[in-house]
N, CA, C and O of each residue as an XYZ file, in Angstrom:
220
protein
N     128.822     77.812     85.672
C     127.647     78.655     85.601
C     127.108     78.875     87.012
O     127.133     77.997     87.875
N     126.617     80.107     87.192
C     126.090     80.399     88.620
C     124.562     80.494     88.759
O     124.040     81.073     87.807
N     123.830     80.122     89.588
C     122.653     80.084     89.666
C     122.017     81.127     89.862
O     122.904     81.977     89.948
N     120.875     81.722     90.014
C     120.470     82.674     90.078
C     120.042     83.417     91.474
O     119.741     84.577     91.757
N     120.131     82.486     92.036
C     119.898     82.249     93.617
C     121.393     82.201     94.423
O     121.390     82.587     95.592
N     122.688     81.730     93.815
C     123.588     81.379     94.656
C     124.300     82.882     94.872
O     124.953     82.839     95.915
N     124.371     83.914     94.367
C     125.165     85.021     94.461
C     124.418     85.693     95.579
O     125.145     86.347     96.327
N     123.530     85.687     95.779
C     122.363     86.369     96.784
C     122.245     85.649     98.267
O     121.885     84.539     98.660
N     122.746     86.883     98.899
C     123.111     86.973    100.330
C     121.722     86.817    100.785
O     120.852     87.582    100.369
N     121.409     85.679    101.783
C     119.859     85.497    102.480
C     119.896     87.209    102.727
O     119.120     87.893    102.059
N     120.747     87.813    103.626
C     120.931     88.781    104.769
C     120.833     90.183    103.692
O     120.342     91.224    104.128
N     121.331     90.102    102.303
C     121.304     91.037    101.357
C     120.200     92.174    101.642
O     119.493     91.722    102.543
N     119.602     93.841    101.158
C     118.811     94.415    101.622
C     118.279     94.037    100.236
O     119.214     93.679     99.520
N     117.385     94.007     99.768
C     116.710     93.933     98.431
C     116.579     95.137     98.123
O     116.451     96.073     98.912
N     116.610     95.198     96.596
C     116.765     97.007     95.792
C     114.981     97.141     95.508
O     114.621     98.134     94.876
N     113.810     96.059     96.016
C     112.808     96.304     96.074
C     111.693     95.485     96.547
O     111.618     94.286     96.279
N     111.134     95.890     96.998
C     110.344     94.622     98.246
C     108.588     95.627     98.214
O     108.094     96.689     98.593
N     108.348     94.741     97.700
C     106.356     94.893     97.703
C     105.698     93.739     98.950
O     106.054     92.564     99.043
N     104.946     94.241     99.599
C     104.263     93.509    100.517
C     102.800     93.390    100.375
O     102.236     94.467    100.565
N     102.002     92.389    100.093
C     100.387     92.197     99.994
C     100.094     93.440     99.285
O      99.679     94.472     99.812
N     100.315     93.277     98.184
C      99.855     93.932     96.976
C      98.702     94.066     96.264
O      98.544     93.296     95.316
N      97.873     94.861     96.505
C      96.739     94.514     95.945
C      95.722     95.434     94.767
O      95.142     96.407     95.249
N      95.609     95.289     93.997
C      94.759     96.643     92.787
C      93.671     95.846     91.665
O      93.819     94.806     91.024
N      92.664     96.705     91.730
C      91.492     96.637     91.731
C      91.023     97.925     90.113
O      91.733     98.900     89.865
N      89.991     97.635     89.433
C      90.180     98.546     88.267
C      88.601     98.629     88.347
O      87.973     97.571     88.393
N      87.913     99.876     88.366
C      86.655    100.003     87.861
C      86.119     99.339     86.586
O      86.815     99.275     85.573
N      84.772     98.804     86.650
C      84.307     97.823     85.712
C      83.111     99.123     85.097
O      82.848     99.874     86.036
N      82.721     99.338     84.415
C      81.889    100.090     84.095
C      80.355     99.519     83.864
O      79.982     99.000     82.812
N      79.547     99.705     85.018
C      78.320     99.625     85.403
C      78.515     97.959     85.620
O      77.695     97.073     85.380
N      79.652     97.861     86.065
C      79.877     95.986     86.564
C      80.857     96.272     87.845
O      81.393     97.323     88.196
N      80.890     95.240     88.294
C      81.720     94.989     89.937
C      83.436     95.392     89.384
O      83.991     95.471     88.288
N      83.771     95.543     90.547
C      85.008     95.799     90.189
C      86.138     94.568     89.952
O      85.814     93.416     90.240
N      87.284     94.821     89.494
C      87.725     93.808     88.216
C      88.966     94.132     89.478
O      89.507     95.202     89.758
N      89.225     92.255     90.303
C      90.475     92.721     91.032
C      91.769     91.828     90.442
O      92.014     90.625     90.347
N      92.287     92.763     90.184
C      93.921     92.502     89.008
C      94.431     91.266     90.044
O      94.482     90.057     89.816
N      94.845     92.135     91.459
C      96.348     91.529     92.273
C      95.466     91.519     93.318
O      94.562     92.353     93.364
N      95.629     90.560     94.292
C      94.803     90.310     95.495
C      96.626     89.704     96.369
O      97.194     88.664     96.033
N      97.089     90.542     97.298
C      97.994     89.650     98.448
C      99.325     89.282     97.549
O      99.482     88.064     97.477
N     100.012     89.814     97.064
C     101.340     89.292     96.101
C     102.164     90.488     97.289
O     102.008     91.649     97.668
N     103.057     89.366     97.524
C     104.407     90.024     97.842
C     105.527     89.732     97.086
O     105.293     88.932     96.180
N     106.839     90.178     97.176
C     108.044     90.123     96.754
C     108.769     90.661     97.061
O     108.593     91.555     97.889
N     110.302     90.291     96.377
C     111.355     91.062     96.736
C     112.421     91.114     95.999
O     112.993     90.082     96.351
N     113.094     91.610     95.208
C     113.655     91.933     93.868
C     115.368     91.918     94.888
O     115.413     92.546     95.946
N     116.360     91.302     94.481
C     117.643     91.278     95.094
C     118.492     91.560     93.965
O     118.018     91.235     92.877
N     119.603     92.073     93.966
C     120.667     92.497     92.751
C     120.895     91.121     92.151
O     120.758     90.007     92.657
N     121.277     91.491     90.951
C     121.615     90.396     90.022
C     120.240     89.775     89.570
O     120.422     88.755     88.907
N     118.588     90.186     89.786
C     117.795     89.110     89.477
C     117.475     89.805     88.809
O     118.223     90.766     88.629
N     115.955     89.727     87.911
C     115.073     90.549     86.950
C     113.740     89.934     86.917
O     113.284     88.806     86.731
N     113.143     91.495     87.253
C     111.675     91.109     87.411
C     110.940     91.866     85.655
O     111.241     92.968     85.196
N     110.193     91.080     85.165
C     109.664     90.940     84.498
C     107.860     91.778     84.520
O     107.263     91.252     85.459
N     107.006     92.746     83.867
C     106.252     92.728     84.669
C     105.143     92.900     82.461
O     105.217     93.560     81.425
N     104.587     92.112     82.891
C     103.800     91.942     81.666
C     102.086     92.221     82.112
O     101.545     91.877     83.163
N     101.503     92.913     81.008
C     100.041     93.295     81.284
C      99.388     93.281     79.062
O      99.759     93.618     77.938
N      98.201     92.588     79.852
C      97.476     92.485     78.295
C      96.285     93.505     78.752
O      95.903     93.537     79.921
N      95.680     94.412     77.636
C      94.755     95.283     77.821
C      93.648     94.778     76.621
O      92.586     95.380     76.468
């Protein structure tokens, strides 16, 4: 079995790379509601990003 990490070249280009990420949602007649404050990443072949939201 291969790890999920071992196929992935340090040097690889990533198929997606977010840097200090940050979003913010109007609160209605309240402060604003901040989701993501500073998240980076970087998505490399073979992995899977997952992206879940409750409303």
């Amino acid at each position: 079995m291969v790890s999920p990490t071992s196929a992935i070249s340090p040097t690889s280009t990533p198929l997606l790379e977010v840097a200090d990420l940050a979003v913010s949602f109007d609160n209605a007649g309240g402060p604003r509601i901040q989701a993501v404050c500073g998240v980076s990443m970087a998505l490399h072949r073979q992995q899977t990003l997952a992206v879940l939201s409750f409303f």
